[in-house]
PAZAPA-4460 file (N, C-alpha, C; in steps of 0.05 Angstrom, whole numbers, plus 32768, in hexadecimal, padded with zeros to 4 digits):
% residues 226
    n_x    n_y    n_z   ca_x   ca_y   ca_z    c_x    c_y    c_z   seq   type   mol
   8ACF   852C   89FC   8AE4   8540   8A02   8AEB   854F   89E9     1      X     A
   8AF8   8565   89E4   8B05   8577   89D2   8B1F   856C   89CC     2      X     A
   8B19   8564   89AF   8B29   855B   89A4   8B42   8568   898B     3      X     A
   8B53   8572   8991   8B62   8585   897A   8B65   8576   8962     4      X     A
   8B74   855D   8961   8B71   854F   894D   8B7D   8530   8958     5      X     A
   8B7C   851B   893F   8B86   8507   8949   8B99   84F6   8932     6      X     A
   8BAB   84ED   8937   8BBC   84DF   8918   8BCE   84CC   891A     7      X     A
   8BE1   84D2   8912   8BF1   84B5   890C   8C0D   84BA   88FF     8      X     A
   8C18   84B9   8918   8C39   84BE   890D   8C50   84BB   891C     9      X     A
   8C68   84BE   8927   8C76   84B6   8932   8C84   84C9   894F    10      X     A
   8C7C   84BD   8964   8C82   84CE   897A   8C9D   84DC   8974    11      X     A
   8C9E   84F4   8975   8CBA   8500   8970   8CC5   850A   898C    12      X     A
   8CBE   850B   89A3   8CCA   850E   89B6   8CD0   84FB   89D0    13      X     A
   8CDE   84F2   89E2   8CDD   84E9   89F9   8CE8   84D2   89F5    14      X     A
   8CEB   84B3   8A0F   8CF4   84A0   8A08   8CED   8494   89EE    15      X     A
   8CD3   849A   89E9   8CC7   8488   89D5   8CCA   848F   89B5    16      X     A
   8CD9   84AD   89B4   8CE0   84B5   899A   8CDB   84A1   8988    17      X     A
   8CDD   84A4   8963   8CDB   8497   8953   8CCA   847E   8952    18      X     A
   8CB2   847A   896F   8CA4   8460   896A   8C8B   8465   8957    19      X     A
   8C77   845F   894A   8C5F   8462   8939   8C4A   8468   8957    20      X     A
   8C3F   8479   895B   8C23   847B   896B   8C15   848C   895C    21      X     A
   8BF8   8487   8962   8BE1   849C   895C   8BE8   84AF   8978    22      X     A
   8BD7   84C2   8968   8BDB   84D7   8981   8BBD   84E6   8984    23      X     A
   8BBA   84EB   899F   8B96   84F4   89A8   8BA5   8517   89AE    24      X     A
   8BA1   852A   89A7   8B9F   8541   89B3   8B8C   8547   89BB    25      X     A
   8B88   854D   89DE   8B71   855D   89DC   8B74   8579   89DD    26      X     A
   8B5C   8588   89D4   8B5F   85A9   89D7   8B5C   85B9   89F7    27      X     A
   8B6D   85BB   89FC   8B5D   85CF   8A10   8B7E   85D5   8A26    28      X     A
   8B81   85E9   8A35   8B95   85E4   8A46   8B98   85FF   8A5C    29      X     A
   8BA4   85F3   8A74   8BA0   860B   8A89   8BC7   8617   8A88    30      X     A
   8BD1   8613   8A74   8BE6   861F   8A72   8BE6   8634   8A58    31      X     A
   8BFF   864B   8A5F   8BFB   8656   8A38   8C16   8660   8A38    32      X     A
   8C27   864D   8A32   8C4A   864B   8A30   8C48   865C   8A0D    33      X     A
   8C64   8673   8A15   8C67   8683   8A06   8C6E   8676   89EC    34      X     A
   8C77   865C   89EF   8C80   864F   89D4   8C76   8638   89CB    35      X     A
   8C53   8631   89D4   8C44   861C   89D2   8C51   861A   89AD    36      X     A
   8C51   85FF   89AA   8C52   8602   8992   8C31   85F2   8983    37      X     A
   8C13   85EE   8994   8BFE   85E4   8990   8BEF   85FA   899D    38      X     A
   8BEF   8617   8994   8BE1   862C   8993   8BC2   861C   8994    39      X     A
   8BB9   8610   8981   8BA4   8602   897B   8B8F   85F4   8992    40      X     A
   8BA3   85E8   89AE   8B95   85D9   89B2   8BA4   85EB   89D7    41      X     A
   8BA6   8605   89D2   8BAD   860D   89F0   8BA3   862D   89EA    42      X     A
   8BB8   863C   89DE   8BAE   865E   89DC   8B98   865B   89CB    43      X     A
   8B8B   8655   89B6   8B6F   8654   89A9   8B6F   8630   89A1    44      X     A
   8B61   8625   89B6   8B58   8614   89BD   8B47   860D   899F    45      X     A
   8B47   85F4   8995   8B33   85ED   897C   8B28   85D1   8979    46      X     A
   8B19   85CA   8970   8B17   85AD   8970   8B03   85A4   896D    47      X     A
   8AF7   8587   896B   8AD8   8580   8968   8AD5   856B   8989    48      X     A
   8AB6   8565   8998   8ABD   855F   89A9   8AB0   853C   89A2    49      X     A
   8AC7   852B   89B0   8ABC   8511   899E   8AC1   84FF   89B6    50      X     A
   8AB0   84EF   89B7   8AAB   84D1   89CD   8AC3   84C7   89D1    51      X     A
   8AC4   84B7   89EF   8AD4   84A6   89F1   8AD8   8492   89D1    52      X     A
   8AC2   8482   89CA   8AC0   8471   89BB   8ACD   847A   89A1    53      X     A
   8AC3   8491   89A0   8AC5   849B   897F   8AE8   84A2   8982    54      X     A
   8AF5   84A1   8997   8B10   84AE   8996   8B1C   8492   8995    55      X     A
   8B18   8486   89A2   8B27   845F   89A1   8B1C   8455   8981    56      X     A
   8B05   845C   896F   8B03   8450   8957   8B1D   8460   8943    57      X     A
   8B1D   847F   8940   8B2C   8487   8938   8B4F   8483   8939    58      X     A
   8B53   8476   8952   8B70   8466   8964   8B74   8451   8955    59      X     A
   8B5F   8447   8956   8B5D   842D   8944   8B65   842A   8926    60      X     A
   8B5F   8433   891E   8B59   8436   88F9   8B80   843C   88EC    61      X     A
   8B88   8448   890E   8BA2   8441   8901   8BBA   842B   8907    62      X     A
   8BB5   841C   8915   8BBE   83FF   8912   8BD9   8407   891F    63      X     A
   8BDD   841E   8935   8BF4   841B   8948   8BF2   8413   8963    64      X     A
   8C0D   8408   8970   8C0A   8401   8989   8C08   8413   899F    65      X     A
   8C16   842C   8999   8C18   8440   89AA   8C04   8453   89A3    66      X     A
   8BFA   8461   89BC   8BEB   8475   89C6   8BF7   8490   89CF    67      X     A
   8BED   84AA   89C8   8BFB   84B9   89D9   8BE3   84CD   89DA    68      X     A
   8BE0   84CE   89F4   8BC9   84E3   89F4   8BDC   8507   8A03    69      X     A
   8BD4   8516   89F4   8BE5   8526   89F6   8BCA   8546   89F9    70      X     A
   8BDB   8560   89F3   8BCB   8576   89F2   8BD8   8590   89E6    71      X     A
   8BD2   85A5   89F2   8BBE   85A9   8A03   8BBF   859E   8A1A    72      X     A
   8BBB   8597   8A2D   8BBA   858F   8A4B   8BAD   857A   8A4C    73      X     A
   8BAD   8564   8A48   8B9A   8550   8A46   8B8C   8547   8A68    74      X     A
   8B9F   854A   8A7E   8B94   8541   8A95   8B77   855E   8AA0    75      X     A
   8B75   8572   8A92   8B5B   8581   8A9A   8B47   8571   8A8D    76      X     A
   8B48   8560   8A7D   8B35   854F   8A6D   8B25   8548   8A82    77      X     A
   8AFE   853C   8A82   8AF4   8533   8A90   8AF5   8509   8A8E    78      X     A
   8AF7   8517   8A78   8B00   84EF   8A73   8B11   84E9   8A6A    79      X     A
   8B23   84F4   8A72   8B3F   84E9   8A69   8B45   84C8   8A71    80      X     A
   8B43   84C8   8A88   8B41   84A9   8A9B   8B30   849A   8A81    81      X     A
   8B1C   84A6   8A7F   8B07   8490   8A6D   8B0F   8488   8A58    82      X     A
   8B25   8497   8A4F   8B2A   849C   8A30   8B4B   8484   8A3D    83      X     A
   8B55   8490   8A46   8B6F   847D   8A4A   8B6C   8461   8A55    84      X     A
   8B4F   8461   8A5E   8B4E   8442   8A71   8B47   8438   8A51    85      X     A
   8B37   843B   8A4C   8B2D   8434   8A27   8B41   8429   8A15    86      X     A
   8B5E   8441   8A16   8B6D   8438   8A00   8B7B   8420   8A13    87      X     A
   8B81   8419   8A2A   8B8F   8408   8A34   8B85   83F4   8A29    88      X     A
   8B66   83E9   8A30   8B58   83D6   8A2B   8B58   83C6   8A12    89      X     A
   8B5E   83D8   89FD   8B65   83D0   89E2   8B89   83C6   89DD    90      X     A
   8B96   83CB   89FC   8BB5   83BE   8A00   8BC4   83D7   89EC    91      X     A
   8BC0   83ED   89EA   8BC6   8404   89E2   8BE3   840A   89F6    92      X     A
   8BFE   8410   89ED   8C11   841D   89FD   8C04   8439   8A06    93      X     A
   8BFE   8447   8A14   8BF2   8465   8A23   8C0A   846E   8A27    94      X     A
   8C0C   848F   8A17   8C22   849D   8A26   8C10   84B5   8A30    95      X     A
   8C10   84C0   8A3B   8C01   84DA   8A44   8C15   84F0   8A46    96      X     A
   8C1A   8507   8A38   8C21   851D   8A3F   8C17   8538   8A4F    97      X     A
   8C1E   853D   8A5F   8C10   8550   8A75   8C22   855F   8A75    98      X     A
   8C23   8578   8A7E   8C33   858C   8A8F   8C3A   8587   8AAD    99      X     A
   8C2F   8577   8AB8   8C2B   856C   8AD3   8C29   857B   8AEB   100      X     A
   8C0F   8595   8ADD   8C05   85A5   8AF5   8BF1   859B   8B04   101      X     A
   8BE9   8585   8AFB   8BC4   857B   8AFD   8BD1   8557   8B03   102      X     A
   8BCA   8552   8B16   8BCA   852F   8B1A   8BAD   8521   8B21   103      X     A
   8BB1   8513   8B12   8B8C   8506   8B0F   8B9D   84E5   8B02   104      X     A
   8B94   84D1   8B10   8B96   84B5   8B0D   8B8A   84AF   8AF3   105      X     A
   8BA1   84AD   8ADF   8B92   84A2   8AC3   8BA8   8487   8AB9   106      X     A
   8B94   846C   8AB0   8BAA   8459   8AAB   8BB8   8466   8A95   107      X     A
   8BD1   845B   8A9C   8BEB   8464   8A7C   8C00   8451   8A7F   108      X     A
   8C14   8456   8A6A   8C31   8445   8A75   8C3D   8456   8A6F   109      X     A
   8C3D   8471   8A6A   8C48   8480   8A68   8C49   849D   8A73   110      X     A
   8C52   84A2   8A8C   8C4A   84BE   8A90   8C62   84D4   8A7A   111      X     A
   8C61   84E1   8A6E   8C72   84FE   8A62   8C64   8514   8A73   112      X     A
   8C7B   8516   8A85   8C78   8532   8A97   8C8A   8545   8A8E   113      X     A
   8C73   855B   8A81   8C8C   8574   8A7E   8C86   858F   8A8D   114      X     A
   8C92   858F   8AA3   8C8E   85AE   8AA7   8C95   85C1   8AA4   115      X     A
   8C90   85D6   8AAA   8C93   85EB   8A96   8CA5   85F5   8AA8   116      X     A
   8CBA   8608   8A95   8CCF   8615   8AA6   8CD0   862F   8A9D   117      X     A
   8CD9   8649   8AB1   8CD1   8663   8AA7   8CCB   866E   8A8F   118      X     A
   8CDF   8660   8A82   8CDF   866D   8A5B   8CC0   8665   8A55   119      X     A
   8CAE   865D   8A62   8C93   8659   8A50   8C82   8664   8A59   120      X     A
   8C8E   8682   8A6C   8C71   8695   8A70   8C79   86A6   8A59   121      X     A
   8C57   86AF   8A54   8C57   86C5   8A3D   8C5C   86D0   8A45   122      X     A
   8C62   86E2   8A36   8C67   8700   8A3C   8C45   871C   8A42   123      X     A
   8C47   871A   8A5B   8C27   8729   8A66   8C11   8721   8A61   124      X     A
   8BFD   8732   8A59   8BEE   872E   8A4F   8BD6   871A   8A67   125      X     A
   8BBF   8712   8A64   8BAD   870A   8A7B   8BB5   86E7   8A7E   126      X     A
   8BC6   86E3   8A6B   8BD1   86C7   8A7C   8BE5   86CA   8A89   127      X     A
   8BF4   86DA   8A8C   8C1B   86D3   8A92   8C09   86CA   8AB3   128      X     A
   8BFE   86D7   8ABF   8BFD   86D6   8ADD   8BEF   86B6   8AE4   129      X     A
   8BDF   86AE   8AD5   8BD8   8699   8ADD   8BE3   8685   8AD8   130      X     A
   8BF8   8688   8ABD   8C0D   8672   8AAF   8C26   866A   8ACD   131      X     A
   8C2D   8684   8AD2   8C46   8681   8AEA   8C35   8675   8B01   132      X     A
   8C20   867A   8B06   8C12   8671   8B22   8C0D   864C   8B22   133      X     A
   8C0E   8640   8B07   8C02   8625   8AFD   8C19   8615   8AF3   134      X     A
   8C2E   8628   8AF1   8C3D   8612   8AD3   8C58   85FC   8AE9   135      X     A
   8C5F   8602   8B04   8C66   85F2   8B11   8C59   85E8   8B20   136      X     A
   8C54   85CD   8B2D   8C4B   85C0   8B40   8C5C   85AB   8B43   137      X     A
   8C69   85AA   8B54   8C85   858F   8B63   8C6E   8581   8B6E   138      X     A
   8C5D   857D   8B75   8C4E   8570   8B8A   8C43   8557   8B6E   139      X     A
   8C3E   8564   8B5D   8C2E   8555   8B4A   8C41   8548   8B3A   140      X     A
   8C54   854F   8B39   8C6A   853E   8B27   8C77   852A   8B35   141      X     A
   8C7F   8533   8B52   8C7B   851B   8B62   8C6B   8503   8B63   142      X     A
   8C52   8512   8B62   8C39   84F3   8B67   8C42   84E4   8B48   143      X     A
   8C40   84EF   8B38   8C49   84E7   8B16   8C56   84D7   8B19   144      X     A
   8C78   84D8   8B2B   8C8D   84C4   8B2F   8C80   84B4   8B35   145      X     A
   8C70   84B4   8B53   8C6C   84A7   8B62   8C5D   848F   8B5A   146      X     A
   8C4B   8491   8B4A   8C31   847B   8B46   8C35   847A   8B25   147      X     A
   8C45   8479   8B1C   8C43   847D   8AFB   8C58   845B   8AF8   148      X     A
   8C53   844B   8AE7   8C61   8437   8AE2   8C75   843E   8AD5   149      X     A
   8C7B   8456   8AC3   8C98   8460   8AB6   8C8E   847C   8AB5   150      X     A
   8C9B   8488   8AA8   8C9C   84AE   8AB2   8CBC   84B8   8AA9   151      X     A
   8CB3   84CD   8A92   8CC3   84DA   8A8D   8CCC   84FC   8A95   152      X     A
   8CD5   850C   8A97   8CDE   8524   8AA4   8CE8   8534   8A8B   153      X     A
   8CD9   853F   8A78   8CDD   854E   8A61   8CE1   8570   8A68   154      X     A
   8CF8   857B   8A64   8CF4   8596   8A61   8CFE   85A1   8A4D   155      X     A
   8CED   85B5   8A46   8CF2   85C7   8A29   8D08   85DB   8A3A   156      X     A
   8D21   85E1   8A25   8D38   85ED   8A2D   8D39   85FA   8A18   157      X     A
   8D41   8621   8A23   8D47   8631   8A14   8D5F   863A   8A0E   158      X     A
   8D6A   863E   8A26   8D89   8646   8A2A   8D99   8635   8A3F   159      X     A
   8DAF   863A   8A49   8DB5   862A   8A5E   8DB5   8630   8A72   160      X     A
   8DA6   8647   8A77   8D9E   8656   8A97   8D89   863F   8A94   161      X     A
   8D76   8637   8A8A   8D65   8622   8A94   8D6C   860B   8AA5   162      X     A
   8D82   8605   8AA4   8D8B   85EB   8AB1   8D8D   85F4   8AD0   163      X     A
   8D8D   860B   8AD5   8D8E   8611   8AF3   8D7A   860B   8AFF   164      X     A
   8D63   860F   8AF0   8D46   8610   8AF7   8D3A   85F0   8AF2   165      X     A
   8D46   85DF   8AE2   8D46   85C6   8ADE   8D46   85B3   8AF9   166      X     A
   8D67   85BF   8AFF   8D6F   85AF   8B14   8D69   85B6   8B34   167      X     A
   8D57   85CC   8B33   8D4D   85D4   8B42   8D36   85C5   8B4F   168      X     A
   8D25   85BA   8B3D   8D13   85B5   8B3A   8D1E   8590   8B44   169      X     A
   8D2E   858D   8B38   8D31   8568   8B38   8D39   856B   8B52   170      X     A
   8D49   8573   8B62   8D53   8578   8B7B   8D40   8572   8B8A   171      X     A
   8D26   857C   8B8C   8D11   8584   8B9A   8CFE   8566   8B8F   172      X     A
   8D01   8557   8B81   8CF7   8542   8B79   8D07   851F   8B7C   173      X     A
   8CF7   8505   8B86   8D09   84F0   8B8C   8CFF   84DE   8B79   174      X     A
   8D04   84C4   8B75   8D05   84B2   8B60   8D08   84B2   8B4B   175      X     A
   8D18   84BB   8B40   8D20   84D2   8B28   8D40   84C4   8B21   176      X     A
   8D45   84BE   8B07   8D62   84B9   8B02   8D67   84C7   8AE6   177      X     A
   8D84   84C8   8AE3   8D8C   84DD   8ACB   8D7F   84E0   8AB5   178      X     A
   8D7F   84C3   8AAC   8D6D   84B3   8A96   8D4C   84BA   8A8D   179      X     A
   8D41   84C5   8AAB   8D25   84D3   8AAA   8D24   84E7   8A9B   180      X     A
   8D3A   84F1   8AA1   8D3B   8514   8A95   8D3C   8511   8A7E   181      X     A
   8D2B   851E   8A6E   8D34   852A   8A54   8D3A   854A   8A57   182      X     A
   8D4B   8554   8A3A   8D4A   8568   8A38   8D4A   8572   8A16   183      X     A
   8D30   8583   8A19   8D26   8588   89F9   8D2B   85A8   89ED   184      X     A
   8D38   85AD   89DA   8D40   85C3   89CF   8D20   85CB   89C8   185      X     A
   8D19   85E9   89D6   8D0A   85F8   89CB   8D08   8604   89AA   186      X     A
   8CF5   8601   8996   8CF5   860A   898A   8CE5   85F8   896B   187      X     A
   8CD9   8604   895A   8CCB   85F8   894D   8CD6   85F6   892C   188      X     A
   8CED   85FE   892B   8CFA   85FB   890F   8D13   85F5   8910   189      X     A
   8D22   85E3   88FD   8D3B   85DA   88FA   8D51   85ED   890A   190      X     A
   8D4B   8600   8901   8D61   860E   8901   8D72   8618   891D   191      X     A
   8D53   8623   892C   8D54   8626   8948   8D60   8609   895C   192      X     A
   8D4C   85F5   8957   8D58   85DB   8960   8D7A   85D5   8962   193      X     A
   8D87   85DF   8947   8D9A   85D0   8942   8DAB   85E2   8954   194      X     A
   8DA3   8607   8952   8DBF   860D   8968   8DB6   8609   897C   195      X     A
   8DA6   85FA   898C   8DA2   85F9   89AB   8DAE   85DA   89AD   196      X     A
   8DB1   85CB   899F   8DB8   85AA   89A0   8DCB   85B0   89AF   197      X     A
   8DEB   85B6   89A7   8E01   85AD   89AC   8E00   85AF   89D1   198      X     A
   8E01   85C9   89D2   8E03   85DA   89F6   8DF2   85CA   8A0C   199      X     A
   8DD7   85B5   89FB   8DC8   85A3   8A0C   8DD0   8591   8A02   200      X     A
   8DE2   8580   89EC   8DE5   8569   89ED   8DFB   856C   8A09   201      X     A
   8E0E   857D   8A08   8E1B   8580   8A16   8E1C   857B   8A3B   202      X     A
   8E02   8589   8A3A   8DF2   8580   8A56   8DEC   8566   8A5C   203      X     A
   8DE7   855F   8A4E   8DD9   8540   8A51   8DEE   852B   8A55   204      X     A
   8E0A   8539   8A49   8E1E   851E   8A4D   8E29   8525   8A66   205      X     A
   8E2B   853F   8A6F   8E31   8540   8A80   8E22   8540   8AA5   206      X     A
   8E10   8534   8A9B   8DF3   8538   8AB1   8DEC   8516   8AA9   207      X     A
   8DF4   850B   8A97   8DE2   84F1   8A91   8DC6   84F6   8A8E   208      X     A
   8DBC   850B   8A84   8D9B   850C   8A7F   8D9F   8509   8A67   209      X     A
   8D7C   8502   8A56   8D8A   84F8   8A38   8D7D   8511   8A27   210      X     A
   8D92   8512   8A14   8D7B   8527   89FF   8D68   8529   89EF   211      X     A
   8D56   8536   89F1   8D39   852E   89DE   8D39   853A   89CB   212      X     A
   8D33   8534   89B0   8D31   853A   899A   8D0A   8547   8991   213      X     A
   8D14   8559   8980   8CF3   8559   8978   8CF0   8557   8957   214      X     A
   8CF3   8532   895B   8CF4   8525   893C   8CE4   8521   8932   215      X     A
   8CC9   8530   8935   8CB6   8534   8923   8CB8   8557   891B   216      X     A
   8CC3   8566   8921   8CD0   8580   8913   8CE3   8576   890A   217      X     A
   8CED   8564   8908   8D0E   8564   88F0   8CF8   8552   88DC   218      X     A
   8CE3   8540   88DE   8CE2   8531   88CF   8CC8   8540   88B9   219      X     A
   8CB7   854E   88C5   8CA3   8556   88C5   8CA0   857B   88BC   220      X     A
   8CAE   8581   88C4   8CAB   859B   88D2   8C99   85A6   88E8   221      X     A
   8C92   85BB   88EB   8C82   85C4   8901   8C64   85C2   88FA   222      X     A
   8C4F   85AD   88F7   8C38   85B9   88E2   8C2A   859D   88F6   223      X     A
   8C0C   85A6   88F2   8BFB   858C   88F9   8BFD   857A   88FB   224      X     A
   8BF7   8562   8908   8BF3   8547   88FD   8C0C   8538   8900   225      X     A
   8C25   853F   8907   8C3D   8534   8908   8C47   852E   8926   226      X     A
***
């Protein structure tokens, strides 16, 4: 499969924030959100294409417990299954990050479902039409709840008209508790992050959803490999 890159550093978003995992990106994706911040591995797609095997030796070499196979879209992958049944086998924690337009049975212990909410169509151009036609699916985030051993509910938040469209969406969805929800300030530099914090921490106390940080931009900045 197309591989964008692979490394070693500390999940900065979701329940699992601040744990050590390697991380698998693959390249490739049927979404093109106006504020991807992995241009690389979605609007110009890049990468080398490398074996199941050769992707679990590379997993290896860094001596973490956690896995996160991420993208780019990783569930259009043809062996994704192959690649995640693999890292289990080695007793690997699996998180999988999807957008959760595409449901395909791959072992994990982790589903990260984020879907996308209006603020991530571009603006025209020969994707907007196919991005709005793909970037919700309730049916598939459902099955996600449904058969997933844990499962998180991540949305990137711009303003606070988003939360309409948030709770729109959870309404229309069941096995789901506050605690699922995250909610993640859009944006890829300190600065932006910090004025969107307060108005969503705000939400979160008052909704009980929890707030997500993106602590590999405070720790890291916005750049490769982090």
């Amino acid at each position: 499969m197309r591989i964008a890159e692979i490394f070693h550093s500390l999940q900065g978003e979701g329940k699992l924030a601040g744990v050590p995992s390697a991380f698998v990106r693959t390249s490739g994706c049927n979404l093109r959100c106006a504020w991807c911040d992995t241009p690389y591995a979605s609007w110009n797609p890049e990468g080398r294409d490398l074996k199941v095997e050769q992707i679990v030796d590379q997993v290896r070499s860094f001596g973490a417990a956690h896995v996160v196979v991420t993208g780019g879209e990783p569930l259009i992958m043809s062996d994704i299954a192959e690649l995640c049944q693999a890292l289990r086998l080695e007793r690997y924690h699996v998180t999988v990050e999807t957008a959760a337009t595409i449901y395909r049975t791959v072992p994990m212990d982790l589903a990260s479902l984020s879907p996308k909410l209006a603020n991530s169509a571009p603006d025209g151009g020969q994707f907007a039409r196919a991005h709005e036609q793909q970037r919700m699916r309730p049916e598939v985030i459902q099955q996600f709840i449904d058969e997933s051993a844990d499962f998180q509910l991540k949305f990137v938040v711009r303003e606070p008209a988003d939360l309409v469209e948030i709770e729109a969406i959870l309404e229309g969805l069941r096995g789901w508790q506050p605690a699922d929800v995250l909610l993640m300030p859009e944006g890829t530099d300190e600065q932006t992050l910090r004025a969107r914090r307060g108005w969503i921490v705000d939400i979160c106390k008052a909704r009980g959803y929890r707030f997500c940080p993106r602590l590999h931009v405070e720790l890291f900045g916005n750049r490769r490999g982090t």
